[in-house]
C-alpha positions in Angstrom: 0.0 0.0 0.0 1.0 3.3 -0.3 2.7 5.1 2.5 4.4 8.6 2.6 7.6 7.0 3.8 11.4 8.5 3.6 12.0 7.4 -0.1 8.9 9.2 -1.5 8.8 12.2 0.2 12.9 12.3 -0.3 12.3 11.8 -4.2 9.6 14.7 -4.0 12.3 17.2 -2.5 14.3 15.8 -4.5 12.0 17.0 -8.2 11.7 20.5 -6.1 15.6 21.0 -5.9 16.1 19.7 -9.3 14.6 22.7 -11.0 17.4 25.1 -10.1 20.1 22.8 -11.1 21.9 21.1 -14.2 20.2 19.3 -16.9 20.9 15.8 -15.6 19.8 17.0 -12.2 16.6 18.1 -13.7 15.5 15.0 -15.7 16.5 13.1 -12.8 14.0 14.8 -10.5 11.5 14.5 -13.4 11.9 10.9 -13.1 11.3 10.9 -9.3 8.4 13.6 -9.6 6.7 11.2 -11.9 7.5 8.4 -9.5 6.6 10.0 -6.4 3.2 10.5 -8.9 2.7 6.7 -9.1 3.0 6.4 -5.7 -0.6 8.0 -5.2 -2.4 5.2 -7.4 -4.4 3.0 -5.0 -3.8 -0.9 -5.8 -7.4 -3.0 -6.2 -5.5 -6.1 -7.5 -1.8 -7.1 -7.5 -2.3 -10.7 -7.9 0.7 -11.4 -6.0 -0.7 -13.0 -2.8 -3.5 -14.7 -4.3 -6.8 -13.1 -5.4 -7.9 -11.4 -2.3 -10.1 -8.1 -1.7 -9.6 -4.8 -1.8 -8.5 -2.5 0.9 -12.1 -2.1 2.3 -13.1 -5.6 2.5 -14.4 -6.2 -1.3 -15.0 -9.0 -2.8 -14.5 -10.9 -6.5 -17.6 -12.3 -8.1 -18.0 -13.8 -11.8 -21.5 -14.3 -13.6 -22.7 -15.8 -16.7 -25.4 -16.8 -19.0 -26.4 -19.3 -17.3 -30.0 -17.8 -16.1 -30.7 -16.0 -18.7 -33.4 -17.7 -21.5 -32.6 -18.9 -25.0 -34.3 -16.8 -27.4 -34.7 -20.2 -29.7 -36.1 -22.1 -26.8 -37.9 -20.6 -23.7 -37.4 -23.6 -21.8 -33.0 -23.7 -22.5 -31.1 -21.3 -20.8 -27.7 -19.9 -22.0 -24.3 -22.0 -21.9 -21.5 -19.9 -21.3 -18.8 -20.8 -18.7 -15.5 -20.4 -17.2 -13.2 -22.7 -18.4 -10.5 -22.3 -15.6 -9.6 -19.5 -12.8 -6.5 -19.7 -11.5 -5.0 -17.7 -8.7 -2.3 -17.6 -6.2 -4.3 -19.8 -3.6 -5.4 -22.5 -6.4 -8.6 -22.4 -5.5 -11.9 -21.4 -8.2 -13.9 -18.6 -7.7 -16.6 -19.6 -5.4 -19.2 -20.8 -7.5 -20.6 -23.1 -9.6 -19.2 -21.8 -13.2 -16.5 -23.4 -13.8 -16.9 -26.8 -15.4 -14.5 -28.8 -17.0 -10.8 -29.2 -16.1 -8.8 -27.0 -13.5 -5.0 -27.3 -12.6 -4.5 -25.3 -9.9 -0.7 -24.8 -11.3 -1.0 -23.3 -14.3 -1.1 -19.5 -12.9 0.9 -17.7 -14.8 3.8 -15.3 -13.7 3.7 -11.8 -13.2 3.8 -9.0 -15.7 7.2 -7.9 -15.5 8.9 -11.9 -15.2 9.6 -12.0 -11.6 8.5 -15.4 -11.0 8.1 -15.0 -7.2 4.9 -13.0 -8.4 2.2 -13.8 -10.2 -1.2 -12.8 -12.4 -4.4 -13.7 -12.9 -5.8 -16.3 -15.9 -9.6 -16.7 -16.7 -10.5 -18.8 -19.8 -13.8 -18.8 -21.2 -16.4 -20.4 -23.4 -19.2 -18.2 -24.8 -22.2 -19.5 -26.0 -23.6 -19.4 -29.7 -26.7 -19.6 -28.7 -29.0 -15.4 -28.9 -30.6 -15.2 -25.4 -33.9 -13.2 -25.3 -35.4 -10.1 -23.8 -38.7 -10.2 -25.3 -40.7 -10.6 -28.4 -38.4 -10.4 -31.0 -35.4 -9.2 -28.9 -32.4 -10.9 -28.5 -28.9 -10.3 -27.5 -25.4 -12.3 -27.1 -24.4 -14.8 -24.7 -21.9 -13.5 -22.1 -19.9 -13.9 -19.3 -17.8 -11.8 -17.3 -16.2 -10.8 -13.3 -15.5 -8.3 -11.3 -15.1 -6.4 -8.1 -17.0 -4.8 -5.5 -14.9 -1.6 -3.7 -17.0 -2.4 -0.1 -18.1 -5.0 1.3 -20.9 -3.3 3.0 -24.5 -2.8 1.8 -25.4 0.3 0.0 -25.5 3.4 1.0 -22.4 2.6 2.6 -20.8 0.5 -0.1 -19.5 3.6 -2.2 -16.1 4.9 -2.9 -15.8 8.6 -3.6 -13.3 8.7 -6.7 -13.4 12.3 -7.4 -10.1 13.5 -8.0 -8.8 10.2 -9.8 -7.9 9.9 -13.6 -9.0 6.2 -14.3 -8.9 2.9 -13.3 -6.4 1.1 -15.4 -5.1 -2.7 -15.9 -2.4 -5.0 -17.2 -3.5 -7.5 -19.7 -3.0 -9.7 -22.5 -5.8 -12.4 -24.1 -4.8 -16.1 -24.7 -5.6 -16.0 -28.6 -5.5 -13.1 -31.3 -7.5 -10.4 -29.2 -10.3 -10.3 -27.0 -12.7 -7.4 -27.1 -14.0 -6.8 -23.3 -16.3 -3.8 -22.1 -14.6 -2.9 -18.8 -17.6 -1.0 -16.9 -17.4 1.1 -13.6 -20.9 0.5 -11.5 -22.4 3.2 -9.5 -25.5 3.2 -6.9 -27.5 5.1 -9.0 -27.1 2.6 -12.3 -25.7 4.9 -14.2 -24.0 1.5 -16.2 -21.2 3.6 -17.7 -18.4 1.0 -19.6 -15.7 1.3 -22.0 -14.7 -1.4 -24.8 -10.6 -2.5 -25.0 -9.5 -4.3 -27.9 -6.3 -6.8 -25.9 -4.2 -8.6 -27.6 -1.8 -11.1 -27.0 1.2 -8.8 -25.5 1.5 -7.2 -22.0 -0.3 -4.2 -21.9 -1.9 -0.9 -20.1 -5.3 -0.2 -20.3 -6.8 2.8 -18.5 -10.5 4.1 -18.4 -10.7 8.1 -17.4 -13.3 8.4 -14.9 -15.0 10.8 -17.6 -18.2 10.3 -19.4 -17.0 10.9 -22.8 -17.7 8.6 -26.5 -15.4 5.9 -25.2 -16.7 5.8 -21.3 -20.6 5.9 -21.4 -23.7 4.4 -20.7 -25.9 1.6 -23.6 -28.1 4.1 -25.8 -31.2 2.3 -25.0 -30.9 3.3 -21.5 -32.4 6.0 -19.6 -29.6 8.4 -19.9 -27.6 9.9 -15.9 -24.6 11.6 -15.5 -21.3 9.8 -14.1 -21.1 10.5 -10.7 -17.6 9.2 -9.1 -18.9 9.9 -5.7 -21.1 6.6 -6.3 -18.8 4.4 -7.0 -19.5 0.6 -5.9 -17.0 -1.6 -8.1 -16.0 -2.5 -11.5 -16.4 -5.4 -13.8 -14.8 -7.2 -17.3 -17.4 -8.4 -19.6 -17.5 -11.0 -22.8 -20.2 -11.6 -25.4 -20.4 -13.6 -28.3 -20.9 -10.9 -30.9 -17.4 -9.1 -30.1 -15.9 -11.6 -29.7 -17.4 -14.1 -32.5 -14.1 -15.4 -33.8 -12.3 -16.6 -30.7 -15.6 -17.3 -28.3 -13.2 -19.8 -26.9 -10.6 -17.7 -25.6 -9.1 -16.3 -22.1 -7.4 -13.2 -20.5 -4.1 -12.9 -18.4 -4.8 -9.6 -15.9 -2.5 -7.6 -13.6 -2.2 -5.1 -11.4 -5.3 -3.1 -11.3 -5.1 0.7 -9.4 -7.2 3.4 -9.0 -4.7 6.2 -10.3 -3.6 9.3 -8.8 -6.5 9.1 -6.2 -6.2 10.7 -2.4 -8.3 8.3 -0.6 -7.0 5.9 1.9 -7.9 2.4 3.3 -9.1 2.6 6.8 -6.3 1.0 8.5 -3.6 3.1 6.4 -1.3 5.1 8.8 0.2 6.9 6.4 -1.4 10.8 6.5 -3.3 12.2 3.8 -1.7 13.7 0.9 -2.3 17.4 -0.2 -4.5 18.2 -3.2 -2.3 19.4 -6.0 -5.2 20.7 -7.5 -6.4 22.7 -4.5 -5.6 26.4 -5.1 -6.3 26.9 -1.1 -3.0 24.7 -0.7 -0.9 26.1 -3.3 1.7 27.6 -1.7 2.0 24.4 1.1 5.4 23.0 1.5 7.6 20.4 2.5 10.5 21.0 5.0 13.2 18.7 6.3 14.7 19.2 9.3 17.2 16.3 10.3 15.2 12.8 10.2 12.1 14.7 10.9 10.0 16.2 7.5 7.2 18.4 8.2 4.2 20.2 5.8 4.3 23.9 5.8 1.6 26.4 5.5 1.5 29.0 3.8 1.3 31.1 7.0 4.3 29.6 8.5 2.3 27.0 10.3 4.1 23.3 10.6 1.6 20.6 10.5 2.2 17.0 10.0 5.4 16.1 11.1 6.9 12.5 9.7 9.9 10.7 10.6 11.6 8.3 7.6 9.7 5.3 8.1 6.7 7.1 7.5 4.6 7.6 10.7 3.0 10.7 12.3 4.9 12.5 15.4 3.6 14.8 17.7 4.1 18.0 16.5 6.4 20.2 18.7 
């Protein structure tokens, strides 16, 4: 998790002194500006210890098909499944979806190759078969997971993500591409999503938390503005019409953060960062005075006081 310890707020001086020296100097405090920027994203998923929840207790859930009517035969429902889920822990995603074979082995390494880390693999089978929504309606068989932020009931459930650019992802599919609509849920049901193309190299994928013509809502909805200060979790979804030429296929995921957000888990001792966008705290400051490093007002006051590993002192 993210902590304000000695190395970031160091490497933040550090991008402050670098403007008034040599050009080396100053793309070397552009590197740790950029880094001390990272160091705001909020991890969801890592992957590395298994599949777990987030900070505030959320869970993973997965859903398919599998209630939904055939629109050929009211009495057939779809067929979609998960082929395999592997994780850290070996262990399925608790519920009945899966079918078929499962080698709790076969997780694959991290991202970046370090095989004392690991990703996440989901392979699935979509369903040829139109499922129905009415008299002469139909739409695609699907399948798809996700994550709830909380794991308390609504209202409570919500994460306020104002302030964040996106929530982005590391992924690569199993064959030629997979087309997935990544979609953020809200209490209100606003159902805003964004469709990613991924194919079969490592990469980033970021949505903007920004209704715009990539981030919005189905046209045959009633139409609400996004509102981040709603937000209950987000989710990865397959159909068969996107993806009609590998409906057998799979995804390798990694490392999913909310970026450049100032929220904190509950238990997180670390204190609160400073809005860079606030104009109220424009001229605050950081000030270093032996191991201790301290935020300054603008009015002189000294508030917050840290030592190197991180924690609050009393201020004196």
């Amino acid at each position: 998790m993210r902590r304000f310890n000695g190395l970031i707020l160091s490497t933040a001086l550090a991008a402050i002194a670098g403007a008034t020296v040599g050009t080396a100097e100053a793309a070397s405090a552009k590197a740790q500006a950029r880094a001390y920027a990272d160091s705001l994203n909020v991890p969801l998923a890592t992957f590395d210890y298994g599949r777990g929840g987030t900070p505030w207790g959320g869970y993973w859930f997965q859903y398919n098909d599998s209630r939904s009517y055939s629109a050929t035969d009211s009495t057939l429902m779809g067929n979609s499944y998960f082929r395999f889920a592997d994780s850290l822990t070996g262990d399925p995603l608790p519920n009945d979806t899966i079918t078929g074979a499962y080698n709790p082995l076969s997780f694959p390494v991290d991202r970046s190759g370090d095989t004392t880390l690991h990703s996440y693999h989901m392979g699935f089978a979509l369903s040829s078969r139109k499922l129905s929504c009415g008299t002469a309606c139909s739409y695609d068989a699907y399948i798809g997971w996700g994550i709830n932020f909380n794991y308390k009931l609504p209202p409570d459930d919500t994460l306020d993500l104002t302030g964040s650019t996106g929530i982005s992802f590391w992924a690569k599919a199993d064959t030629d591409t997979v087309t997935v609509s990544f979609s953020v849920s809200t209490l209100d049901s606003a159902g805003y999503s964004q469709e990613f193309h991924i194919g079969p190299t490592w990469a980033k994928y970021t949505c903007k938390l920004v209704a715009s013509a990539d981030f919005k809502q189905p046209s045959y909805v009633t139409q609400k503005p996004f509102n981040p200060t709603l937000a209950t979790g987000i989710g990865w979804n397959f159909n068969r019409g996107a993806n009609a030429k590998h409906p057998t296929n799979g995804i390798i995921m990694d490392d999913v953060f909310i970026e450049h957000w100032t929220e904190y888990p509950p238990y997180e001792d670390a204190v609160r960062p400073v809005s860079r966008n606030s104009a109220a705290h424009a001229g605050w400051r950081l000030q270093v005075q032996g191991s201790q490093i301290r935020l300054v007002r603008p009015d002189g006051d000294r508030l917050i006081p840290l030592n190197l590993n991180g924690r609050a002192l009393p201020v004196r």
